[in-house]
Rosetta silent file (secondary structure, phi, psi, omega in degrees, C-alpha in Angstrom):
SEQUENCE: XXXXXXXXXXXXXXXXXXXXXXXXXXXXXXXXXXXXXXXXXXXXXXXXXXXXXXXXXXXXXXXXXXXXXXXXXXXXXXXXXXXXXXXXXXXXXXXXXXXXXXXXXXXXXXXXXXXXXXXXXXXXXXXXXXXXXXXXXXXXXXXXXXXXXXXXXXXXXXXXXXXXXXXXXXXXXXXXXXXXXXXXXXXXXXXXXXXXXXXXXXXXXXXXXXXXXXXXXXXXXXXXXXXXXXX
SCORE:     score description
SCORE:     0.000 S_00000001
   1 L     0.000  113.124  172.210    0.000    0.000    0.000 S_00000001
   2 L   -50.399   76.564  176.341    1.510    3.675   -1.382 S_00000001
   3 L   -75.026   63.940 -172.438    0.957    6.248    1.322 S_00000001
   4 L   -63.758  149.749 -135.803    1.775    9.880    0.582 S_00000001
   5 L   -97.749   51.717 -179.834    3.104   11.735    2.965 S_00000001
   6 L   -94.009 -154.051 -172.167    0.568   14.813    2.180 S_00000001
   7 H   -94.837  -21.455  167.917   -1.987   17.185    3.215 S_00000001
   8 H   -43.558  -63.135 -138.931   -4.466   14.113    2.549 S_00000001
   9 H   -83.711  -99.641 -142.267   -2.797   12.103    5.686 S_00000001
  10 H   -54.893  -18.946 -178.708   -2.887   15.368    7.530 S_00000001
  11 H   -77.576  -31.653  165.188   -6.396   16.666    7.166 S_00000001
  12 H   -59.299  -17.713  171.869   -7.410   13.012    8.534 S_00000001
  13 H   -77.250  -50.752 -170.971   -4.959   13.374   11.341 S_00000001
  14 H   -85.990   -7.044  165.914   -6.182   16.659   12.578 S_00000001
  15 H   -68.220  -46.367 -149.865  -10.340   15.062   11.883 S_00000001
  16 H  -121.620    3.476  175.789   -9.890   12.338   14.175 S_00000001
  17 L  -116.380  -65.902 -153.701   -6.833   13.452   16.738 S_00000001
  18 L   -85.485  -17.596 -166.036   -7.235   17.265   16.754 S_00000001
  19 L   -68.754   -9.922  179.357  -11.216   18.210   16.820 S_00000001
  20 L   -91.496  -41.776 -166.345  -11.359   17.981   20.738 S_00000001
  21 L   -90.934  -24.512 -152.726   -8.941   21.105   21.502 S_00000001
  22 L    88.778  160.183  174.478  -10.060   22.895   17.936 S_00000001
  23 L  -115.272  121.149 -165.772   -7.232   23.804   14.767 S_00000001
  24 L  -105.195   -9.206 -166.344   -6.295   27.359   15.142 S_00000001
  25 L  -135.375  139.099  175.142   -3.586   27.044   12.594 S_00000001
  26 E  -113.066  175.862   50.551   -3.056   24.747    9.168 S_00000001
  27 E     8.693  109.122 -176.612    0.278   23.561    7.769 S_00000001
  28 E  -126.626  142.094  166.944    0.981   24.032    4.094 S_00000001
  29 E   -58.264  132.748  175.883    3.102   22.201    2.194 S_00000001
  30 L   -82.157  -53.363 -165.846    6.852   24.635    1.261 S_00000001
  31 L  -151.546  174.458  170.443    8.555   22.160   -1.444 S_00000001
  32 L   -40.753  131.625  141.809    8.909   18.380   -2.740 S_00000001
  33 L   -20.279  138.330  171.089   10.419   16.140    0.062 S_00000001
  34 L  -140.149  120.645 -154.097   14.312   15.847    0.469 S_00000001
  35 L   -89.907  128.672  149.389   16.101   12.317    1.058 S_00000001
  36 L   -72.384  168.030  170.270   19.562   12.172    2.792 S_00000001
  37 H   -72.969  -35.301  165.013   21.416    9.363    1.443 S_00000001
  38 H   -29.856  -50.032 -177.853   20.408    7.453    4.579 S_00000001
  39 H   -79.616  -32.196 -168.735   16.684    8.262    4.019 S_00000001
  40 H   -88.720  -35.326  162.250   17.337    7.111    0.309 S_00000001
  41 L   -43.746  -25.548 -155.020   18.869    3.787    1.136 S_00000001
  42 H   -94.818  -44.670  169.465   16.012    3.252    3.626 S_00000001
  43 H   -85.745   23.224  163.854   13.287    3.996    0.977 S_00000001
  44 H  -115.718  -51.570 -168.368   15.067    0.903   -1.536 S_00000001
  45 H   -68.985  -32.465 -173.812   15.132   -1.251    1.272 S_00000001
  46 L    94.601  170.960 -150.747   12.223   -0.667    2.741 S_00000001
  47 L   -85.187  117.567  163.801   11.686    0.309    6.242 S_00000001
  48 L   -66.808  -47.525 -159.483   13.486   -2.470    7.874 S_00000001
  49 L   -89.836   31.909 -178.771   12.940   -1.848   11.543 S_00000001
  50 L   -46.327  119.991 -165.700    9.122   -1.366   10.604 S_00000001
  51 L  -107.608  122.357  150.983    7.580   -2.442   14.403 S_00000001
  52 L   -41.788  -47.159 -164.502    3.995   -4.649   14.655 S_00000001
  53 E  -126.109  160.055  161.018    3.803   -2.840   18.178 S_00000001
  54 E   -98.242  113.859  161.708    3.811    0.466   20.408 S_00000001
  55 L    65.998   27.162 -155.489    4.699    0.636   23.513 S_00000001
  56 L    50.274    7.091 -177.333    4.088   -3.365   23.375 S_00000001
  57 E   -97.792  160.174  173.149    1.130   -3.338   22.507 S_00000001
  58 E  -112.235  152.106 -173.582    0.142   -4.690   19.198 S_00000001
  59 L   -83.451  143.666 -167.702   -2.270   -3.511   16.029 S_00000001
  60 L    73.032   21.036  171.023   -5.076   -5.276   15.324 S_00000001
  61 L   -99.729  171.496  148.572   -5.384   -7.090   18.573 S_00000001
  62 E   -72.638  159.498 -170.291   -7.964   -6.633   21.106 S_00000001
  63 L  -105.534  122.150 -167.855   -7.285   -4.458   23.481 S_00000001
  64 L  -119.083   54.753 -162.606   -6.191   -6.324   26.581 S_00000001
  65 L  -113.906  150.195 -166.951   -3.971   -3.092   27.899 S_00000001
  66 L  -106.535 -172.572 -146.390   -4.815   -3.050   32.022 S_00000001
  67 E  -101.734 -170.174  151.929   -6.193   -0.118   33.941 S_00000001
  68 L   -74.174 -178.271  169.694   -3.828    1.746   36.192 S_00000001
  69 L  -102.455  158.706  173.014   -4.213    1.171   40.222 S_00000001
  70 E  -145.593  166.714  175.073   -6.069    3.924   41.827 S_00000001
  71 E  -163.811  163.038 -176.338   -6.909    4.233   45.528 S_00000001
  72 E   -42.166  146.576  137.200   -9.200    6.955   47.617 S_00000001
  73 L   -45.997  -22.764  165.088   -8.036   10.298   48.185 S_00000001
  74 L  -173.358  159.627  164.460   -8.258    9.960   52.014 S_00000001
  75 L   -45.475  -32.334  176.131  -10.377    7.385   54.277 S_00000001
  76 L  -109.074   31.267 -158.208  -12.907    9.361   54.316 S_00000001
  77 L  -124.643  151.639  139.578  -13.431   10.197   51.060 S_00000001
  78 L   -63.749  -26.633  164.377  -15.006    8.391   48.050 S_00000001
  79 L   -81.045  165.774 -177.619  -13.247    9.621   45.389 S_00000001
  80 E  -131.816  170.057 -161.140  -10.353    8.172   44.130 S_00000001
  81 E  -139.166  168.170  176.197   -7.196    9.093   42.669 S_00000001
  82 E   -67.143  133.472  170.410   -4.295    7.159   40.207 S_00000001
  83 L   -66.100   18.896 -164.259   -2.154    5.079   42.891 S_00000001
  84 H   -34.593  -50.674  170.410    1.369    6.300   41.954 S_00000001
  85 H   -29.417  -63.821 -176.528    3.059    4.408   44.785 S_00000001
  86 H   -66.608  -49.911  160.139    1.678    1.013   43.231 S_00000001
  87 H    -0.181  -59.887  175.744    2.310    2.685   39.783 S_00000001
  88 L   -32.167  -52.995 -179.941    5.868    2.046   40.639 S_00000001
  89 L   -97.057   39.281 -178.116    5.988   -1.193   40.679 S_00000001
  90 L   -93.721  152.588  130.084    4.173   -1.785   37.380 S_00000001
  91 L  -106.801  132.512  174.162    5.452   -2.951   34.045 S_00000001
  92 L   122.312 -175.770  152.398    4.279   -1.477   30.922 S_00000001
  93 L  -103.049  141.896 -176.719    1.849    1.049   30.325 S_00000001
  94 E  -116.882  146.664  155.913   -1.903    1.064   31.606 S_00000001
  95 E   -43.650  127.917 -173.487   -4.691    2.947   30.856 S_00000001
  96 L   -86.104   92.365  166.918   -5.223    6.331   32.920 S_00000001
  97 L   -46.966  -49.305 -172.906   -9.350    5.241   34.417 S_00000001
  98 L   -88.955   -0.240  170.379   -9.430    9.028   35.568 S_00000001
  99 L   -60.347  141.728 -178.713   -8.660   10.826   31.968 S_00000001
 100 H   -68.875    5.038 -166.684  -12.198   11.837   30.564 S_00000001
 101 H  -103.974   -1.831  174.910  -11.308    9.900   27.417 S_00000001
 102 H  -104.180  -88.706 -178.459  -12.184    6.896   30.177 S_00000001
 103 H    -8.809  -47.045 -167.119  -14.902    8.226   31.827 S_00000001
 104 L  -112.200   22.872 -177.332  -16.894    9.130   28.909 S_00000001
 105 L   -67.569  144.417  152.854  -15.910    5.954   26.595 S_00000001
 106 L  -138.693  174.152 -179.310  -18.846    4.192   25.475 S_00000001
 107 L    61.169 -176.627 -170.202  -18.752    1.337   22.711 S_00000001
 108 L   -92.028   -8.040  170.336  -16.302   -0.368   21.501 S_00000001
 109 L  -103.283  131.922  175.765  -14.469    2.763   20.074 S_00000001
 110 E   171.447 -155.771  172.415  -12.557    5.596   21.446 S_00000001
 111 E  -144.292  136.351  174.808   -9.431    6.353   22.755 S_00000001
 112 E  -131.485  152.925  178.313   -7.890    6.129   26.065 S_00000001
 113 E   -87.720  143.127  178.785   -4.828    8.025   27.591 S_00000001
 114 E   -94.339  145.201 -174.625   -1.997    5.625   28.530 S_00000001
 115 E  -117.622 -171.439  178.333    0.238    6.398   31.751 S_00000001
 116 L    37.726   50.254 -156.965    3.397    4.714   32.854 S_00000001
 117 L   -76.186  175.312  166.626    5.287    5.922   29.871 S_00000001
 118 L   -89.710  138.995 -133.030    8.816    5.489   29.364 S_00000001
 119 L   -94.480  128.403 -175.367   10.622    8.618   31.175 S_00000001
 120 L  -122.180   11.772  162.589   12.267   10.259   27.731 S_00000001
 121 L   108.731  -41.490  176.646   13.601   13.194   29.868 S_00000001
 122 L  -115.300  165.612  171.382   10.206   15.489   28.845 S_00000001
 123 L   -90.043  151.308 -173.781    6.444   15.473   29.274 S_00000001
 124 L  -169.679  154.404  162.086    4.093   13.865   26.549 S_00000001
 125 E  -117.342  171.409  169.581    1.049   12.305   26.611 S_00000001
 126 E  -166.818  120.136 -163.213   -0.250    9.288   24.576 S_00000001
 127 E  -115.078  123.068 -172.258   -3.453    7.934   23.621 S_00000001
 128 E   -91.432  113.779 -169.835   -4.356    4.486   22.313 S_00000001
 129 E   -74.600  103.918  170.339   -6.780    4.507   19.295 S_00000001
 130 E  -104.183  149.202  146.956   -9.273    1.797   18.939 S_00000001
 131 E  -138.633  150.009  174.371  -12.182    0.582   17.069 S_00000001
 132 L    64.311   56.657  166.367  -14.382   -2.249   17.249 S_00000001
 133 L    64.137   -7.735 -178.733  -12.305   -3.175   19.951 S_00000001
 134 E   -97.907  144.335  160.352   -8.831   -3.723   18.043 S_00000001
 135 E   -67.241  106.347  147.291   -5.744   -1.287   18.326 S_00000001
 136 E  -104.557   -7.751  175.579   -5.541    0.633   15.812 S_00000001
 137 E  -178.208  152.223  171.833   -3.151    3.863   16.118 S_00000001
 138 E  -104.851  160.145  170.773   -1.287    6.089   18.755 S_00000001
 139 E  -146.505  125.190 -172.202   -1.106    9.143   19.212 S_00000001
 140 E   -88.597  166.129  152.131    1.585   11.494   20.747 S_00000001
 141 E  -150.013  151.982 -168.929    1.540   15.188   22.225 S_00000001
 142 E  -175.531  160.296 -162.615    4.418   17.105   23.360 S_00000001
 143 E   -81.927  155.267 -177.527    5.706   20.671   23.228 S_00000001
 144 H   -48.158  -78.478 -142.319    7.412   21.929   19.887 S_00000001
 145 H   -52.246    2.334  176.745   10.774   22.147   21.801 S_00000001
 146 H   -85.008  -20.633 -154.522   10.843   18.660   22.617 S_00000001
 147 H   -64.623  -29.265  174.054   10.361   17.246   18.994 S_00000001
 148 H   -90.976   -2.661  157.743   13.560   16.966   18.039 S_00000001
 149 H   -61.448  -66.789  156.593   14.574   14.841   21.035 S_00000001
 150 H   -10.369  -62.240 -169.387   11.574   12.837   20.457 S_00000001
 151 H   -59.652  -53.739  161.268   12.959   12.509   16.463 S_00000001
 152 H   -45.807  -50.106  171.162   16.112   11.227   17.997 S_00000001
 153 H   -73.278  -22.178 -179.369   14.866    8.386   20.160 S_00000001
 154 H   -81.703  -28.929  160.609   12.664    7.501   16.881 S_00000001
 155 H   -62.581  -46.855 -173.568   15.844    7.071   14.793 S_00000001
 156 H   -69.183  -58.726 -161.574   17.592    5.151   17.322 S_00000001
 157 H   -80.554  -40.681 -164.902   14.607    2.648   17.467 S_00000001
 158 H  -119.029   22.799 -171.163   13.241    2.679   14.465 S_00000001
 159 L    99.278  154.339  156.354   15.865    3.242   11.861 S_00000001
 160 L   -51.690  130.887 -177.396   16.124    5.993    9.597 S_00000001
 161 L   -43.285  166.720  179.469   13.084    7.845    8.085 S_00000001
 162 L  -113.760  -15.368  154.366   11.833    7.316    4.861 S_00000001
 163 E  -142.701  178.346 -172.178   10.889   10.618    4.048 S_00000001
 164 E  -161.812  109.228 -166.929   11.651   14.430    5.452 S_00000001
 165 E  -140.203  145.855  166.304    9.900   17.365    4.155 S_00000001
 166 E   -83.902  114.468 -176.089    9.845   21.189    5.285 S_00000001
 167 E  -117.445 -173.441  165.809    6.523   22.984    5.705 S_00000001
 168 E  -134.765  116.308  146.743    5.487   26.645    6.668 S_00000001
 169 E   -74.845  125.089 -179.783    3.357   26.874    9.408 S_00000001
 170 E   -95.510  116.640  170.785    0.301   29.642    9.262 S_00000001
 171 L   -71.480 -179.271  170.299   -0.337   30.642   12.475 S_00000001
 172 L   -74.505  -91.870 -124.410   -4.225   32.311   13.081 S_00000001
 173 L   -54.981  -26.510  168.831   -2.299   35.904   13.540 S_00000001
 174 L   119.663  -16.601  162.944   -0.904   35.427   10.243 S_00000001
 175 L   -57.010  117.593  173.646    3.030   34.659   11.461 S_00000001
 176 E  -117.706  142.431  179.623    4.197   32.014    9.362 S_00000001
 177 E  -115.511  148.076  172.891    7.113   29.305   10.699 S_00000001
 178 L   -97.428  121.183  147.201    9.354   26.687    9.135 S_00000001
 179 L  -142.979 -134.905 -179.812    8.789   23.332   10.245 S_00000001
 180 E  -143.061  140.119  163.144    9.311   19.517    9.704 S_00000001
 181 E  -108.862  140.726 -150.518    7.602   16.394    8.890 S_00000001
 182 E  -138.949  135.916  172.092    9.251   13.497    9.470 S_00000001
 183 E  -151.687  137.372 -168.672    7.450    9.982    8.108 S_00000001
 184 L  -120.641  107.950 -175.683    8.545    6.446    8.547 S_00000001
 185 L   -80.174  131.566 -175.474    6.663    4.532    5.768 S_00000001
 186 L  -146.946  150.267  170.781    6.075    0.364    5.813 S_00000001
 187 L   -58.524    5.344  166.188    4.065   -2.144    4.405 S_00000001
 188 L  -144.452  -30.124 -178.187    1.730   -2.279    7.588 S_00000001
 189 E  -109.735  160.136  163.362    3.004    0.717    9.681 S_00000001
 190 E  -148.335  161.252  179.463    3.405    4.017    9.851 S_00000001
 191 E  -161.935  132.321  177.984    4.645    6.763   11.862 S_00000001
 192 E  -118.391  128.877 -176.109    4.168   10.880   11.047 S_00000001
 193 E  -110.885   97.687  159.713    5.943   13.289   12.950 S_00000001
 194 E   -82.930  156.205  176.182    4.543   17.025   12.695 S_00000001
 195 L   -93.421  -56.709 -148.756    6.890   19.708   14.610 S_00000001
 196 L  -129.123  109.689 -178.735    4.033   22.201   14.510 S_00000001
 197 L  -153.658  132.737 -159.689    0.493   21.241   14.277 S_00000001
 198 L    77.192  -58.175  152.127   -2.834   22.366   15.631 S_00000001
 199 L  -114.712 -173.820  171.582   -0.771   25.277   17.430 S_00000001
 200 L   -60.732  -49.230 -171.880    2.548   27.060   17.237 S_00000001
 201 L   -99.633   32.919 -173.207    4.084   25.420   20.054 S_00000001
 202 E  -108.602   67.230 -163.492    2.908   22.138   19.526 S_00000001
 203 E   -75.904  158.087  174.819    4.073   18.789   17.960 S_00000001
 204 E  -161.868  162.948 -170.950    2.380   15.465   17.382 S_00000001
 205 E  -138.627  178.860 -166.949    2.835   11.986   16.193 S_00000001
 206 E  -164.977  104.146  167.985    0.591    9.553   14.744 S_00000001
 207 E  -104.355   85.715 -142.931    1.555    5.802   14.935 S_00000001
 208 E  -123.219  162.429 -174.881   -0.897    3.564   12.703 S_00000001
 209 E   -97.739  126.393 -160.719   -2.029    0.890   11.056 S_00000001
 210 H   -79.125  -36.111  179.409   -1.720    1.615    7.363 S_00000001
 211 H   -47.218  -65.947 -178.417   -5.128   -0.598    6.723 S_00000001
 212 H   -59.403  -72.890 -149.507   -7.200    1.618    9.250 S_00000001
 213 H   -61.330  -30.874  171.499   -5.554    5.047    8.168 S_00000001
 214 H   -40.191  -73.832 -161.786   -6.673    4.376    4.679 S_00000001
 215 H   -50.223  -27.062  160.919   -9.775    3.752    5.719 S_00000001
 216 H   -39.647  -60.435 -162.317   -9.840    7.145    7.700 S_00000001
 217 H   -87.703  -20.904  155.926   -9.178    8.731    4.827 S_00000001
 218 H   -46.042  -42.595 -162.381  -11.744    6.953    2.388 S_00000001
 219 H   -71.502  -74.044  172.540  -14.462    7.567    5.041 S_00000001
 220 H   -18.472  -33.457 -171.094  -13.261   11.400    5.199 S_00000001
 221 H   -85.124  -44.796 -142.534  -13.373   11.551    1.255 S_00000001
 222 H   -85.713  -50.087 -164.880  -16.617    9.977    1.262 S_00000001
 223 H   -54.787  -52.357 -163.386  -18.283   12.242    4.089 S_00000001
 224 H   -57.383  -45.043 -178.209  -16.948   15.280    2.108 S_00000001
 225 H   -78.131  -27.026  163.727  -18.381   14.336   -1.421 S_00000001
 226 H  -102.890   -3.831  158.726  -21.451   13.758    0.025 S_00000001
 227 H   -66.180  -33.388 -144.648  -21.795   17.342    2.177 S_00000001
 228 H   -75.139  -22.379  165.929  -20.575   18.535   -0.945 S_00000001
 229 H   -32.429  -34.187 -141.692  -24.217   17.258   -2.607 S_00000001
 230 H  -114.965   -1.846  170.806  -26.297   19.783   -0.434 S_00000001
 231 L   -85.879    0.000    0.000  -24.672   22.785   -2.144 S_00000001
């Protein structure tokens, strides 16, 4: 499956990731993508270190990922709070039960934020995409100024990228920025880095199942062409 690493893949990324804070700002493409030799060796071979899993978990399973521990806020209290002491002794990552992306899950679809990440130095959050009960895609957030640390632990794990392309971000004031898109293309996986997306100071990643993101973007095509009916 061909993926291009366009404004396609991004307007479905900011539909189905971004629509809960609002997009105050777009991303436009500057120029054509530009390969290192590294990046071009990478794209003949194909993405070797292409990974089945996130964070261990795998795509297209059911989602068996466990909850965090929580315990009361005091003895005399009914609410409860995330356990961090027991936290401690966990392995993996668990679902965070008090994020509102738990709370207000219904079905077999959603997203939930995951806790008991691996400590990369910075703060990020990251929320595991499902539907119909299978894992289908992650999703990071983290401050621009982190992103190129971030880009760095993603080389070291997953190999070099397969493409690298230079955008101009339009903020809403009208201040435009240079930033980067980083995409590591596979026959099952994928993984899109924006530096700046939804706000100025903002970054995001999007780690997916190439089957499902299609279909994001079919449904998205589909939705459009038929609003488009009613003019």
């Amino acid at each position: 499956m061909n993926f291009h690493f366009n404004s396609s893949i991004k307007f479905a990324f900011v539909a189905t990731v971004l629509v809960s804070t609002g997009v105050f700002a777009q991303a436009l493409p500057k120029k054509a993508p530009s390969r290192s030799p590294a990046q071009t060796q990478a794209a003949e071979k194909g993405w070797v270190k292409e990974p089945s899993s996130f964070l261990g978990i795998e795509f297209k399973k059911p989602l068996t990922v466990q909850n965090c521990p929580t315990t009361y806020i005091s003895q005399n209290s009914k609410m409860v709070m995330m356990d961090f002491e027991a936290l401690k002794s966990m392995d993996g990552v668990c679902i965070d039960t008090q994020d509102i992306t738990y709370q207000y899950q219904r079905g077999d679809s959603g997203k939930f934020k995951l806790s008991n990440l691996p400590n990369l130095g910075f703060t990020y959050k990251v929320y595991l995409n499902f539907k119909a009960g299978l894992v289908t895609s992650f999703t990071m957030e983290l401050d621009q100024s982190d992103f190129s640390t971030l880009l760095n632990v993603f080389k070291d794990r997953y190999g070099a990228p397969t493409s690298n392309q230079t955008y101009v971000f339009k903020a809403k004031n009208g201040g435009e920025f240079n930033a980067t898109e980083v995409a590591w293309k596979g026959k099952n996986t994928s993984i899109y880095m924006y530096e700046r997306l939804g706000r100025l100071d903002e970054s995001h990643v999007l780690i997916t199942d190439n089957e499902d993101l299609q279909a994001e973007l079919d449904s998205k095509r589909d939705q459009r062409a038929s609003e488009a009916q009613k003019f």
